[in-house]
N, C-alpha and C positions, 0 to 999 in steps of 0.2 A: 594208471591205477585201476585198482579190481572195480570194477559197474557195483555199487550199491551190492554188496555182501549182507547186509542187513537193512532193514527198513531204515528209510533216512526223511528228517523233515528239510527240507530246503530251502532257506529264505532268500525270496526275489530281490533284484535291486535293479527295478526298471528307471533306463534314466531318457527324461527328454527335457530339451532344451537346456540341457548341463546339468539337470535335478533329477534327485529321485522323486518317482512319481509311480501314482497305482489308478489305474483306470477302470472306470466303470461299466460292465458288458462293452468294452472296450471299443466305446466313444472316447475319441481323438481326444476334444477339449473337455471331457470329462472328470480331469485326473485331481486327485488330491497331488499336494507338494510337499515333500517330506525333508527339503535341503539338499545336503552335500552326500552325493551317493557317493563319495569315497567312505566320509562318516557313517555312511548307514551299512556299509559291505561291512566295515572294521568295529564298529558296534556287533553285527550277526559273528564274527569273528571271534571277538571278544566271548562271545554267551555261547560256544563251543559249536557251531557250523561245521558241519564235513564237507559241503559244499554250496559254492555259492551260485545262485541262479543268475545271469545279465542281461538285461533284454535295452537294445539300442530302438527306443520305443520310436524315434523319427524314424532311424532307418527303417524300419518295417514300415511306414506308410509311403516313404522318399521311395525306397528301392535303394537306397546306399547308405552306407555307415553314419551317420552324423555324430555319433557320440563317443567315436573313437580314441580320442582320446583321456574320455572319462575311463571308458571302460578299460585301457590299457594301464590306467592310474589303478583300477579297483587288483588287477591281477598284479602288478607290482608287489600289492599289498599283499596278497596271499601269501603264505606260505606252502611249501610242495607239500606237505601232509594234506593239504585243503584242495575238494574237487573243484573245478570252475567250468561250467557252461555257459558260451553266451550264444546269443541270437541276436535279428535285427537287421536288416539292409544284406544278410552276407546271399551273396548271387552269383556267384563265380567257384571254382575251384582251386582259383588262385587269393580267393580270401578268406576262404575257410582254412586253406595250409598254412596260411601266414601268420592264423591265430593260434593254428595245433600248433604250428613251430616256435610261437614265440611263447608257450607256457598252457593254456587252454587245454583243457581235457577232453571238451565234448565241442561242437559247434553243431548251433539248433539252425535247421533247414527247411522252412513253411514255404514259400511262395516258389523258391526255387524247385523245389525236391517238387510240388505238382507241374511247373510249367519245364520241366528238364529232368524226369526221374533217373536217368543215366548220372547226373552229377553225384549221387550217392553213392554208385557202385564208383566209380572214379575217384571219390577221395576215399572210399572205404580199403580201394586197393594197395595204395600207399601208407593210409591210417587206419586200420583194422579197428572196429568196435568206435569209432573217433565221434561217428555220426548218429544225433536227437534228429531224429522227424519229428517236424511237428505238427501236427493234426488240430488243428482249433477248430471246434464243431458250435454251428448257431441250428437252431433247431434241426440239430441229426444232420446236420450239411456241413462238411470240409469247405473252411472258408479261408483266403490267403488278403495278400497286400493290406496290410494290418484290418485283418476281418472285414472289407469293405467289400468283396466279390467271391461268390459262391463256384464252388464246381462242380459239384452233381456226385460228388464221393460221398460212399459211405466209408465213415470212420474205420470201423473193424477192418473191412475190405482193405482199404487203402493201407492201413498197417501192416497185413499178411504181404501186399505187395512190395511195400519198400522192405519188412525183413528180407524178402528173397534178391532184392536188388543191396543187401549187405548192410543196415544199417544195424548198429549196434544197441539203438532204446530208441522210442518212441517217447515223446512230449504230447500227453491228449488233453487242450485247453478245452473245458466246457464256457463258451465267452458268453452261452446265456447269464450263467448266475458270477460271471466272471466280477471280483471287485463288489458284490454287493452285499457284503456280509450275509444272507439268505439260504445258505446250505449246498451241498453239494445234489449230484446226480450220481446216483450210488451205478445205477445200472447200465446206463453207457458206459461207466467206467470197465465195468465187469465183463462189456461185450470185445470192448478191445484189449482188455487184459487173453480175455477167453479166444482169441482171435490170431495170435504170438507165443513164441516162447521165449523173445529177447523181453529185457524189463521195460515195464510200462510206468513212467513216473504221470501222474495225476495233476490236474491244476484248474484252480477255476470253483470258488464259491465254498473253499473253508470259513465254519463261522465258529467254532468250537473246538474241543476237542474229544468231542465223539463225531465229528468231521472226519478229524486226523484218524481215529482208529476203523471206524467206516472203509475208509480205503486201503488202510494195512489192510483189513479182512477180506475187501475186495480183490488183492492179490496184484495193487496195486506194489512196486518197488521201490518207491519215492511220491513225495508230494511235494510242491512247492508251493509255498506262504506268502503270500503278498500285507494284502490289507486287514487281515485279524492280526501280525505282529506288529504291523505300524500303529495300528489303535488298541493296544495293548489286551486284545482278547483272552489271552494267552501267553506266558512266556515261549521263549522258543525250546529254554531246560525241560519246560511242563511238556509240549508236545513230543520229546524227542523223549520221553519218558515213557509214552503212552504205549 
């Protein structure tokens, strides 16, 4: 499907230990509990989603999938009009293609894509535009295995690097104001938006919805919604209106 033809908002359905859950500047045991992420994808569904975000919150700190088969529950549900990217544990090239093949639109790439940046150009060759780098930045630092170790990247940098190595959008998590209802950072946003010309989707300390318009203006392509649509900041119709 076309990458985000128009601004789109995107609500997350991070799941650990079989639940959906939303993390706070993304401490481990930090998370609120939201239930059945199959309920919570088919609720965002319901309230007219173009895509859904999935994050296999162990796998990112494991290194391997643990929540497999939630998340292959949440993409059942989908319908083919509906975008689906997930992330999480995926560290190979042979589990990134087994997602695009089995329905997934995009597969998000953090730890792998810094410790192996050739794995981008590798599934991109096969799945053109397939592949989210994701860049989760804690004060201005590129941080991987679920934000627990830094690598001396800058953000923008790193971006301009994997578009050349073929990735098709970049994911830029701000994990300082991540989950804290607190606001966004307008101007990171705008360093790696200004940094590419594949689209840059936003994430990381929506608390409104001059949040959401914030980063349209920012030239951002996508935002994705965590914790202001779980705690009803917002509907998801109000921001996709914005």
């Amino acid at each position: 499907m076309t990458q985000f033809p128009t601004f789109e908002v995107i609500p997350a359905v991070d799941v650990q230990d079989g639940e959906a859950v939303q993390l706070v500047a993304g401490e481990r045991d930090s998370g609120k509990r939201y239930g059945d992420p199959v309920a919570a994808a088919e609720r965002w569904l319901d309230e007219g989603a173009e895509t859904l975000h999935l994050v296999d919150l162990d796998g990112a700190f494991e290194g391997e999938r643990e929540n497999a088969d939630a998340i292959e529950a949440i993409v059942d549900a989908t319908g083919e009009d509906v975008g689906v990217q997930v992330g999480g544990g995926i560290r190979t090239v042979a589990d990134a293609i087994s997602l695009l093949d089995a329905g997934v639109d995009r597969v998000i790439l953090g730890t792998a894509a810094v410790e192996e940046p050739e794995i981008v150009e590798r599934i991109s060759e096969t799945h053109p535009e397939s592949v989210m780098v994701s860049l989760d930045a804690k004060e201005g630092e590129v941080v991987v295995s679920g934000w627990t170790e830094g690598t001396g990247l800058d953000p923008a940098e790193a971006a301009a690097r994997y578009e050349d190595l073929g990735a098709g959008s970049v994911l830029f998590t701000n994990v300082d104001v991540e989950g804290q209802l607190s606001g966004i950072d307008r101007e990171a946003v705008e360093r790696v938006v200004d940094a590419v010309d594949i689209p840059v989707v936003a994430s990381g300390g929506v608390t409104d919805l001059d949040d959401v318009a914030a980063l349209r203006d920012a030239g951002a392509a996508a935002v994705v919604v965590g914790t202001a649509l779980y705690e009803g900041r917002f509907t998801l119709a109000r921001a996709m209106g914005v």
